[in-house]
C-alpha positions as a Python dict, from the first residue, in 0.01 Angstrom:
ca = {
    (1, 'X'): (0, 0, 0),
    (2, 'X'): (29, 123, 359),
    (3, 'X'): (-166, 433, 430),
    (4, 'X'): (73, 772, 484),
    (5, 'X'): (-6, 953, 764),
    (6, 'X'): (193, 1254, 918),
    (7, 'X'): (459, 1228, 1161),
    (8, 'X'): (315, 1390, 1387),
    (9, 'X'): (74, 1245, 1644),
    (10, 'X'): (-255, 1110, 1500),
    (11, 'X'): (-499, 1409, 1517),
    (12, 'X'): (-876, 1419, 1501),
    (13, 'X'): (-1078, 1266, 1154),
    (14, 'X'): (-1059, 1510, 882),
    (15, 'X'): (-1297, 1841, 976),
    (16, 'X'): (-1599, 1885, 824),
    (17, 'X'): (-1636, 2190, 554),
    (18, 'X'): (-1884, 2327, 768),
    (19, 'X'): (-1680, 2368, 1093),
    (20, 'X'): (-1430, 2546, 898),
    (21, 'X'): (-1363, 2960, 812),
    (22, 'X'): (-1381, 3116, 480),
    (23, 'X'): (-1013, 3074, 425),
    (24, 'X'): (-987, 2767, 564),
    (25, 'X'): (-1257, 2630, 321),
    (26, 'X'): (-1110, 2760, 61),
    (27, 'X'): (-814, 2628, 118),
    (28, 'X'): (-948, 2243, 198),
    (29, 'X'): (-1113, 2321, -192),
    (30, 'X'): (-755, 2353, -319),
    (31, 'X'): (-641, 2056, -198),
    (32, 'X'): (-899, 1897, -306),
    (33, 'X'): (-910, 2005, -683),
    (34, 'X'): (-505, 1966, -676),
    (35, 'X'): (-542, 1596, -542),
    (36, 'X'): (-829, 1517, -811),
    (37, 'X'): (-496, 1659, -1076),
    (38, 'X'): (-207, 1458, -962),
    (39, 'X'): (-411, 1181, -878),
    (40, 'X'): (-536, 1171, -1263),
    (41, 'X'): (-223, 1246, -1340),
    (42, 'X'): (43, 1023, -1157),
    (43, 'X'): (-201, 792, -946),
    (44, 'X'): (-331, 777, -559),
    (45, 'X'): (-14, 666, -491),
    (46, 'X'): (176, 1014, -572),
    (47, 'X'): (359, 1234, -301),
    (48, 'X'): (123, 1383, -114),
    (49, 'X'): (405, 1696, -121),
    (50, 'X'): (316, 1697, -447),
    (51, 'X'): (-49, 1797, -405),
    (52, 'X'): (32, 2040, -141),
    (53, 'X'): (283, 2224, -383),
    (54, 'X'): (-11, 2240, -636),
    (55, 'X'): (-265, 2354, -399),
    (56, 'X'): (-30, 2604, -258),
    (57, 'X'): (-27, 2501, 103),
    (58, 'X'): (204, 2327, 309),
    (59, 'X'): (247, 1958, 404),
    (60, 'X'): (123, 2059, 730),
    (61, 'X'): (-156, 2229, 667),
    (62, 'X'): (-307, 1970, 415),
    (63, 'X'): (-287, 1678, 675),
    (64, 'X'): (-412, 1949, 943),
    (65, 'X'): (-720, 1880, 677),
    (66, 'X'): (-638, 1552, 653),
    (67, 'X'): (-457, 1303, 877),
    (68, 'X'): (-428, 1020, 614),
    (69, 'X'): (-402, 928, 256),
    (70, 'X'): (-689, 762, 251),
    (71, 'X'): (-899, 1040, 424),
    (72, 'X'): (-740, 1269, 156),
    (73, 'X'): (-818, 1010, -154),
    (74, 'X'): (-1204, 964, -51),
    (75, 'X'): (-1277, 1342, -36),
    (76, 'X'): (-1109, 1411, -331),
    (77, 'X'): (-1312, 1167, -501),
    (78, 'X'): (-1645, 1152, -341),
    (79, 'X'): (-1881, 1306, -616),
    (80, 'X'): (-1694, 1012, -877),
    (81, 'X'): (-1782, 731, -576),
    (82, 'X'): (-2125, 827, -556),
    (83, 'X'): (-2211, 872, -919),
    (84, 'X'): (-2075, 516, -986),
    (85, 'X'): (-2308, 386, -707),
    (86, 'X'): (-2593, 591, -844),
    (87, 'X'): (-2540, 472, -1222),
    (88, 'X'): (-2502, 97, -1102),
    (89, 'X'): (-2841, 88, -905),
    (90, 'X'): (-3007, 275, -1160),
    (91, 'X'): (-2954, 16, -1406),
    (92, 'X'): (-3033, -252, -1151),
    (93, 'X'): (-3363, -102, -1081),
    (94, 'X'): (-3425, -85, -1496),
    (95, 'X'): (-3752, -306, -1532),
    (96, 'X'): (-3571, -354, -1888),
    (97, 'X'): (-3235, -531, -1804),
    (98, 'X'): (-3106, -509, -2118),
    (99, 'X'): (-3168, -95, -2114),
    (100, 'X'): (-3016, -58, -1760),
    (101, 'X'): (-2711, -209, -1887),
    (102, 'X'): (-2666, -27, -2257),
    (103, 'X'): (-2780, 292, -2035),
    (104, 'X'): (-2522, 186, -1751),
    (105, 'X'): (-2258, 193, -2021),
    (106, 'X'): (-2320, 421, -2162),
    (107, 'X'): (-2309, 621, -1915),
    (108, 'X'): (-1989, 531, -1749),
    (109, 'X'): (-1782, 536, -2122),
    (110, 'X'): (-1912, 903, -2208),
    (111, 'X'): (-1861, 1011, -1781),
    (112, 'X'): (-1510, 844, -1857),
    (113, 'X'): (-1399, 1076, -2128),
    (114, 'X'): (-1503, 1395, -1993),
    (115, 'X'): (-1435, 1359, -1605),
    (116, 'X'): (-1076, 1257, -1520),
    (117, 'X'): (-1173, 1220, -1192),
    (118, 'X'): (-1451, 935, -1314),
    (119, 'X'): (-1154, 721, -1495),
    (120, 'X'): (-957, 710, -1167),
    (121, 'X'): (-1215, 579, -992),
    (122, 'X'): (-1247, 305, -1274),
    (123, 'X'): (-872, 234, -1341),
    (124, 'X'): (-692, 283, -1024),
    (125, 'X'): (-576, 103, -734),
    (126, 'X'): (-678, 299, -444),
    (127, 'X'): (-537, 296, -101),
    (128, 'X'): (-574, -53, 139),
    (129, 'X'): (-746, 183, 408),
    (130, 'X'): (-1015, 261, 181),
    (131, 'X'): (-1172, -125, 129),
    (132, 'X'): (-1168, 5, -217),
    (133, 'X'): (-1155, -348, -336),
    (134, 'X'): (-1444, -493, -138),
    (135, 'X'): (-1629, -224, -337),
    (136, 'X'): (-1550, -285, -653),
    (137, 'X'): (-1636, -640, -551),
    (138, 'X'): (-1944, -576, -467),
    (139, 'X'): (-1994, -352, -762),
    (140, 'X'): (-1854, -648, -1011),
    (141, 'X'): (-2114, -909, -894),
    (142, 'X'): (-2382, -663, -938),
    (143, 'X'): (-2344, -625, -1300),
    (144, 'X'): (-2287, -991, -1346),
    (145, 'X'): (-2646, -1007, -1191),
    (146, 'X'): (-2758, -711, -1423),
    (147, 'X'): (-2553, -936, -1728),
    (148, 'X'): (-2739, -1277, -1639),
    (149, 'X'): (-3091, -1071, -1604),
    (150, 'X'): (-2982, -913, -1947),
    (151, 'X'): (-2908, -1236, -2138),
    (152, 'X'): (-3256, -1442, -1984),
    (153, 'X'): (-3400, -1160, -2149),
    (154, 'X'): (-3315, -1208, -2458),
    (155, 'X'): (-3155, -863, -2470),
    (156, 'X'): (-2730, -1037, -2473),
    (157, 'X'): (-2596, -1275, -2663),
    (158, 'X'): (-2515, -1596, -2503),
    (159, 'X'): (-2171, -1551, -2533),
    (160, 'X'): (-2104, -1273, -2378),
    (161, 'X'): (-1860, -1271, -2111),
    (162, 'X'): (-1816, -966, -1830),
    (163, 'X'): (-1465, -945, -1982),
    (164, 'X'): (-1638, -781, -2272),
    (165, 'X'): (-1707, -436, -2048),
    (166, 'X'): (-1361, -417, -1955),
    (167, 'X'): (-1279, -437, -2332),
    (168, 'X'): (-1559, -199, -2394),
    (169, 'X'): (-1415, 45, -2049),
    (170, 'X'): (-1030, 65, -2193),
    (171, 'X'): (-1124, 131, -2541),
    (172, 'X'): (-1265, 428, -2476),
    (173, 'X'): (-1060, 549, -2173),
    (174, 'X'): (-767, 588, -2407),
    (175, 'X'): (-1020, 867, -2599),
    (176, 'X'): (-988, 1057, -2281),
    (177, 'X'): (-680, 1278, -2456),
    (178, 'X'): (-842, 1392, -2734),
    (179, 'X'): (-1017, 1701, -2743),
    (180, 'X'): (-1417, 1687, -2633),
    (181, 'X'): (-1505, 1738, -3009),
    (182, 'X'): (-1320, 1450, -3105),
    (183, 'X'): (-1347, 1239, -2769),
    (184, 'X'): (-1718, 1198, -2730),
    (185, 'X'): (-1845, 1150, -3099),
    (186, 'X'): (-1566, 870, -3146),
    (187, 'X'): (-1715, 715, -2832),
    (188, 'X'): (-2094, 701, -2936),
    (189, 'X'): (-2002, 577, -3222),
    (190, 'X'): (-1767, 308, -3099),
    (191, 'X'): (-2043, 228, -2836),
    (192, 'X'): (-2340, 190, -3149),
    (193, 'X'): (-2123, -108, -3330),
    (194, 'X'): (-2047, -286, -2930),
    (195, 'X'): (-2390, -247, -2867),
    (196, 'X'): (-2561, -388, -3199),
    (197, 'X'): (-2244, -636, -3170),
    (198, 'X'): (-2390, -746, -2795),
    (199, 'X'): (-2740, -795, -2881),
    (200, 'X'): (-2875, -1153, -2899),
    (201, 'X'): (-3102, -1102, -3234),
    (202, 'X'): (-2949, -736, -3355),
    (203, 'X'): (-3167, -574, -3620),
    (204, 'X'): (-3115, -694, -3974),
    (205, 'X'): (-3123, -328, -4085),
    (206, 'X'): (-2939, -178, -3833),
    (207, 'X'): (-2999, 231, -3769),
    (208, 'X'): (-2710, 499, -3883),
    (209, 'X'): (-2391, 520, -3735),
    (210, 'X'): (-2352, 849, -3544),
    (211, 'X'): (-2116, 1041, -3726),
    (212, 'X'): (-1739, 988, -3782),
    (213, 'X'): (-1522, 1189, -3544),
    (214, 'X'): (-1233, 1388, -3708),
    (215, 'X'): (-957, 1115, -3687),
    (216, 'X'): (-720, 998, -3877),
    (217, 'X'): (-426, 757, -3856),
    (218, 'X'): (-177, 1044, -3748),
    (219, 'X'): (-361, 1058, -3373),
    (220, 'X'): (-203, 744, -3301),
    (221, 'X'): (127, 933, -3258),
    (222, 'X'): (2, 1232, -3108),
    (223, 'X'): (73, 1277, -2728),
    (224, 'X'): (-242, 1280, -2582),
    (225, 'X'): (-340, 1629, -2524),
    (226, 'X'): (-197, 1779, -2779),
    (227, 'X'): (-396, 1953, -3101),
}
C-alpha cells in the first residue's frame, strides 16, 4: 500500500514531543490515542480524516505532526513495537528454552487480550514504508531458533510445527471482546491444555486447570463487546 502523505509540499520528519508547547503536545497525544482506536478498529489502512475527526483536530494539523502514514502508524504504535522486541529477546536469552518460549507466549496471548494496540501489531498489515515485513521476518526466524533450541531440549514435542503459535495467537485474539473477567481466565486456561499438549514427555498427572471462565454457548452469538 502506497504511503499517504499530504498534498502539500513534503515538510520536515515528524517533531519531536519535546520541541513542542503544552498545547501542541497535547494535541500530538490525541492523535495519537485516536490513531491507536481506528487503527484497532478499522486497520492502518483507515482514512487518516478519520483519526483527525476523533482526535478533534484537523487534517492539517495532524500531518503538520506528521507528514506520512507511516510516520503517523509507528508513533502510534511504538510502546506495542518495543514490547514485542523486548518479549522476543527475553525468551531468547532464557538459559531454559523451553521456559522462554511458554513465558514468550504467554506473554504475548494475555498482552493480546488486554492491549488492542498489542493485537494490531500481531494481526495487521502495516504500511510498505514501514519495512514492517522485514521485521516480522526477522522476528519469525527467531522463534523458529527459540522452537529448534526448545525441541533439542527435550522441552517440545517433535512434531511441533511454528504453525502451531499462529493457531495458539488467533485462538485467543478472538477473546479480545469479552470482558477482562471473562477474557483473561479463558485464556490461561486455554494456554494450560496447549502447553501440557506441546510438551515432549507432559506429566502423567498433570496439575489443575485454572478455573473455568463464565462462558457458555450463547457468547458465540454475542457481538463482541457486548455484556
Amino acid at each position: 500500500m502506497p504511503d499517504q502523505t499530504s498534498h502539500k509540499p513534503s515538510g520536515p520528519a515528524a517533531e519531536s514531543p519535546a520541541e513542542l508547547r503544552a498545547d501542541a503536545r497535547r494535541n500530538r497525544e490525541r492523535v495519537l490515542e485516536a490513531a491507536r482506536e481506528v487503527f484497532a478498529a478499522q486497520g492502518v489502512d483507515a482514512p487518516i480524516s478519520a483519526v483527525a475527526r476523533r482526535a478533534g483536530v484537523g487534517v492539517a494539523t495532524l500531518y503538520r505532526r506528521f507528514p506520512t502514514r507511516s510516520a503517523l502508524v509507528t508513533a502510534a504504535f511504538e510502546d506495542q513495537l518495543a514490547e514485542c522486541a523486548t518479549a522476543l529477546e527475553e525468551a531468547l536469552a532464557d538459559p531454559d528454552p523451553g521456559h522462554g518460549l511458554y513465558g514468550l507466549l504467554e506473554r504475548v496471548c494475555v498482552t493480546l487480550i488486554t492491549d488492542r494496540g498489542f493485537e494490531t501489531v500481531f494481526l495487521a498489515d502495516f504500511p510498505e514504508a514501514l519495512d514492517y515485513d522485514r521485521e516480522r521476518a526477522c522476528a519469525e526466524e527467531a522463534l523458529s531458533h527459540l522452537i529448534q533450541r526448545a525441541r533439542a531440549a527435550g522441552r517440545l514435542r517433535e512434531d511441533f510445527d511454528p504453525a502451531d503459535i499462529t493457531l495458539l495467537l488467533l485462538a485467543v485474539s478472538g477473546l479480545a471482546g469479552q470482558p477482562p473477567e471473562t477474557a483473561l481466565p479463558a485464556a490461561r486456561r486455554l494456554l494450560t491444555y496447549l502447553f501440557q499438549s506441546f510438551q515432549a514427555h507432559p506429566p502423567s498427572r498433570p496439575g489443575p486447570l485454572p478455573p473455568a471462565p463464565p462462558m457458555d454457548l450463547s457468547g458465540l452469538h454475542r457481538p463482541a463487546g457486548r455484556p
